[in-house]
MDAnalysis code that builds the backbone (N, CA, C; Angstrom):
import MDAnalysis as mda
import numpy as np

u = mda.Universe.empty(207, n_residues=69, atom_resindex=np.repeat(np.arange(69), 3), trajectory=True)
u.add_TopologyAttr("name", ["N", "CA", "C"] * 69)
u.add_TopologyAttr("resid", np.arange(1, 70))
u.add_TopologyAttr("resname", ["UNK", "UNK", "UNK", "UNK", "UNK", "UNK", "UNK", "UNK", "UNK", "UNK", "UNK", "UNK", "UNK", "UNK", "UNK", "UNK", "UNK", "UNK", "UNK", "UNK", "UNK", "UNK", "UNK", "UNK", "UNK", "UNK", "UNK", "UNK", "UNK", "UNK", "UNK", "UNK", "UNK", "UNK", "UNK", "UNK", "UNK", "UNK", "UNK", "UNK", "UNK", "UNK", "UNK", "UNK", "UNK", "UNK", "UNK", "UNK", "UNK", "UNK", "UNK", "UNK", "UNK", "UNK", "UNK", "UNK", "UNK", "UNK", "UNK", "UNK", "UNK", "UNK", "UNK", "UNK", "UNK", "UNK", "UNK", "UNK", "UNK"])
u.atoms.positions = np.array([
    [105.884, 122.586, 91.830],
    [105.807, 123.426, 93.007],
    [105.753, 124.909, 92.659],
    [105.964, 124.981, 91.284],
    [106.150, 126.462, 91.272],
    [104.653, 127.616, 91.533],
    [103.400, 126.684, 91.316],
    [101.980, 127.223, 91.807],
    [101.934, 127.650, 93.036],
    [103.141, 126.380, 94.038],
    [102.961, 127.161, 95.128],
    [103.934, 128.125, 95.816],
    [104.473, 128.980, 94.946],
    [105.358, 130.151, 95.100],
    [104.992, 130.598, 96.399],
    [103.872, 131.388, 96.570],
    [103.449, 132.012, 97.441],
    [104.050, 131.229, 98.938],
    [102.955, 130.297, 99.086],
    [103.188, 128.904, 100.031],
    [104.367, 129.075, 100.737],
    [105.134, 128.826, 100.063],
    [106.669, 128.575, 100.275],
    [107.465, 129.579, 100.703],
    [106.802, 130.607, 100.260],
    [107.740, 131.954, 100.609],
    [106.699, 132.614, 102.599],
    [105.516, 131.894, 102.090],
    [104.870, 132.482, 103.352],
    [105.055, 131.669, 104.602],
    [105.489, 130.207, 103.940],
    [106.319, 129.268, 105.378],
    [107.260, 129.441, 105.659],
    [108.417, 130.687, 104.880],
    [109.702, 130.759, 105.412],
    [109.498, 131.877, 106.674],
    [108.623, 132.856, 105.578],
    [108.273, 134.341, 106.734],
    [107.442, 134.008, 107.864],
    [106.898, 132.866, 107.531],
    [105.785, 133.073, 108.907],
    [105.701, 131.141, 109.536],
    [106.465, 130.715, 110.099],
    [106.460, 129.450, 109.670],
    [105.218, 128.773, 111.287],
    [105.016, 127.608, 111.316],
    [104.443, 127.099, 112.170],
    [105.293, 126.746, 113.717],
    [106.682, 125.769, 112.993],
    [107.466, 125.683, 113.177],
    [108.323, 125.261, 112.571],
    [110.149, 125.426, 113.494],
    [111.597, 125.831, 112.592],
    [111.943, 123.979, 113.458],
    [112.747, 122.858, 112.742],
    [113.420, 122.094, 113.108],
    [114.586, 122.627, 112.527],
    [115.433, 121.562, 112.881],
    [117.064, 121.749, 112.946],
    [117.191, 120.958, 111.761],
    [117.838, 121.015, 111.221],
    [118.247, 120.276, 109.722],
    [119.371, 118.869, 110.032],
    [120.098, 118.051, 109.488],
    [120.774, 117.417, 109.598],
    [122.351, 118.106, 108.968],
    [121.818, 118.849, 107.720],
    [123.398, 119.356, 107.863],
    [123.528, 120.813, 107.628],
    [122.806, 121.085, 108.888],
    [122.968, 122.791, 109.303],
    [121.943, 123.729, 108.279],
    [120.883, 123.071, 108.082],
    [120.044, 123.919, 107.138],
    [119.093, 124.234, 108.163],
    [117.876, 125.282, 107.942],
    [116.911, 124.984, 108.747],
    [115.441, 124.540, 107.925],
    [114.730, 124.168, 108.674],
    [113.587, 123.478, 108.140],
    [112.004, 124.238, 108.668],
    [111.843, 124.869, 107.670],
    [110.002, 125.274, 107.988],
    [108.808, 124.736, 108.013],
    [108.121, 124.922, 108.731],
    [106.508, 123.656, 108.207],
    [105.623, 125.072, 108.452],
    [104.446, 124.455, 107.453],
    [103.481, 124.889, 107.913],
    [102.445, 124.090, 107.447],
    [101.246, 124.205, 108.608],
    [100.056, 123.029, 108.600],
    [98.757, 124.072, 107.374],
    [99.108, 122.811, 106.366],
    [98.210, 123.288, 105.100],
    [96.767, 121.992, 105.684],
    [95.558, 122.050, 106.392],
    [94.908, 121.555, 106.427],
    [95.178, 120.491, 107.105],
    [95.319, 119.740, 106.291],
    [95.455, 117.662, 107.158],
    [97.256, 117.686, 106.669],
    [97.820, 118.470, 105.950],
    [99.201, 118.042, 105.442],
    [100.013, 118.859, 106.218],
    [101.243, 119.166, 105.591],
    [102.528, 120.035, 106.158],
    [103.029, 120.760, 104.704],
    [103.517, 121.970, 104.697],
    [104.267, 122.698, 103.445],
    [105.503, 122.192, 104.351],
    [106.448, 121.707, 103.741],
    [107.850, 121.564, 104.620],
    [108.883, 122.194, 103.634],
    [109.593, 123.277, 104.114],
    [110.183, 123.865, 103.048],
    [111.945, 124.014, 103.987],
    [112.631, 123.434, 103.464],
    [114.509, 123.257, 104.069],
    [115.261, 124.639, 103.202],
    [115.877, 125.114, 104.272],
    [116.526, 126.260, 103.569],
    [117.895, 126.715, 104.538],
    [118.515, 127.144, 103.608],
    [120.170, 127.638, 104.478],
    [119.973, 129.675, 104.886],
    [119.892, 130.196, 105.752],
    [120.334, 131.530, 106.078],
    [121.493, 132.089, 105.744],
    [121.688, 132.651, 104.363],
    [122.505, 133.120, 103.550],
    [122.731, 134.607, 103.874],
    [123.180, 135.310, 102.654],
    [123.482, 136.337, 102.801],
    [121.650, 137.022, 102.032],
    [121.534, 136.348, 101.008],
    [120.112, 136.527, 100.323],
    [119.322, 135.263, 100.550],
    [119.512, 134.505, 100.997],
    [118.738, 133.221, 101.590],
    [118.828, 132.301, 100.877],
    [118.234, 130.795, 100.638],
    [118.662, 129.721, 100.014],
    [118.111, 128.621, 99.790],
    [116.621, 128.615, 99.404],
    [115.509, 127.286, 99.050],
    [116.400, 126.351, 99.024],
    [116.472, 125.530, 99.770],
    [116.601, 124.345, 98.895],
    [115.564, 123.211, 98.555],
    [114.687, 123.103, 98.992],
    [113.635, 121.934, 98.547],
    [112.410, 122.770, 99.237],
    [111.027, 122.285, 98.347],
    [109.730, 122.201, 99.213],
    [108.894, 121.255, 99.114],
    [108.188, 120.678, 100.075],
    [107.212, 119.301, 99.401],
    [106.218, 119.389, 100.866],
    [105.155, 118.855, 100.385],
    [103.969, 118.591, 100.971],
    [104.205, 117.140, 101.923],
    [103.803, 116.891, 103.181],
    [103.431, 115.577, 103.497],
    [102.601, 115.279, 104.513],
    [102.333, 113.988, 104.629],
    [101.061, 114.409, 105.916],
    [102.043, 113.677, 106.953],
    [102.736, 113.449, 107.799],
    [103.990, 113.313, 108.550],
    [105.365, 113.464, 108.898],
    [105.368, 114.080, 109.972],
    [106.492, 114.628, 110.203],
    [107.399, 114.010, 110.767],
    [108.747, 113.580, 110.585],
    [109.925, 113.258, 111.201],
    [110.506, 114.065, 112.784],
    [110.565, 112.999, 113.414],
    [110.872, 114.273, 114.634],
    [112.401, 114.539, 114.307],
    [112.232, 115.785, 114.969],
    [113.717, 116.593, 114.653],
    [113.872, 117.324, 116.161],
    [114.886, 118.103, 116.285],
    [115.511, 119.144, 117.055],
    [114.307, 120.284, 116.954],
    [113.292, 120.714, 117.321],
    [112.598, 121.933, 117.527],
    [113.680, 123.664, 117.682],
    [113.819, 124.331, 116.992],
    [114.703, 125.307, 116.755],
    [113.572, 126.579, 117.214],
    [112.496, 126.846, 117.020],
    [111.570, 127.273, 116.774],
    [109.635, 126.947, 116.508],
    [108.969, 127.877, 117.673],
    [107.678, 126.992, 117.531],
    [106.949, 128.352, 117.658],
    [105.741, 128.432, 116.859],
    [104.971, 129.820, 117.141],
    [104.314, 128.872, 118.150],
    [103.553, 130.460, 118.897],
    [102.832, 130.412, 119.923],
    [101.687, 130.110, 120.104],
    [100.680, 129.231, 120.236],
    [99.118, 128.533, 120.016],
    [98.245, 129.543, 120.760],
])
């Protein structure tokens, strides 16, 4: 994942949409084509990756956040 540095940092700043995490993290997507960048992270004091991965389906969750179409 580390190629997609960028990716990851541009789904936190600019995300598609924010779900709710299961244990208080929040969760970013953004629609890369036919897939999802899904990147889970905690709101720290300096912030807090914790995972990123690609998939082409999404789990429904709690909607926290949705940009505007």
């Amino acid at each position: 994942m580390a190629f997609l540095l960028e990716g990851v940092l541009n789904t936190i700043a600019a995300p598609d949409i924010i779900f709710k995490g299961d244990f208080g993290e929040s969760i970013s997507v953004k629609k890369i084509n036919d897939k999802y960048l899904v990147v889970p992270y905690r709101e720290e004091k300096n912030g807090f990756i914790i995972t990123a991965y690609i998939t082409k389906k999404l789990r429904g969750r709690e909607i926290i956040w949705e940009a505007k179409k």
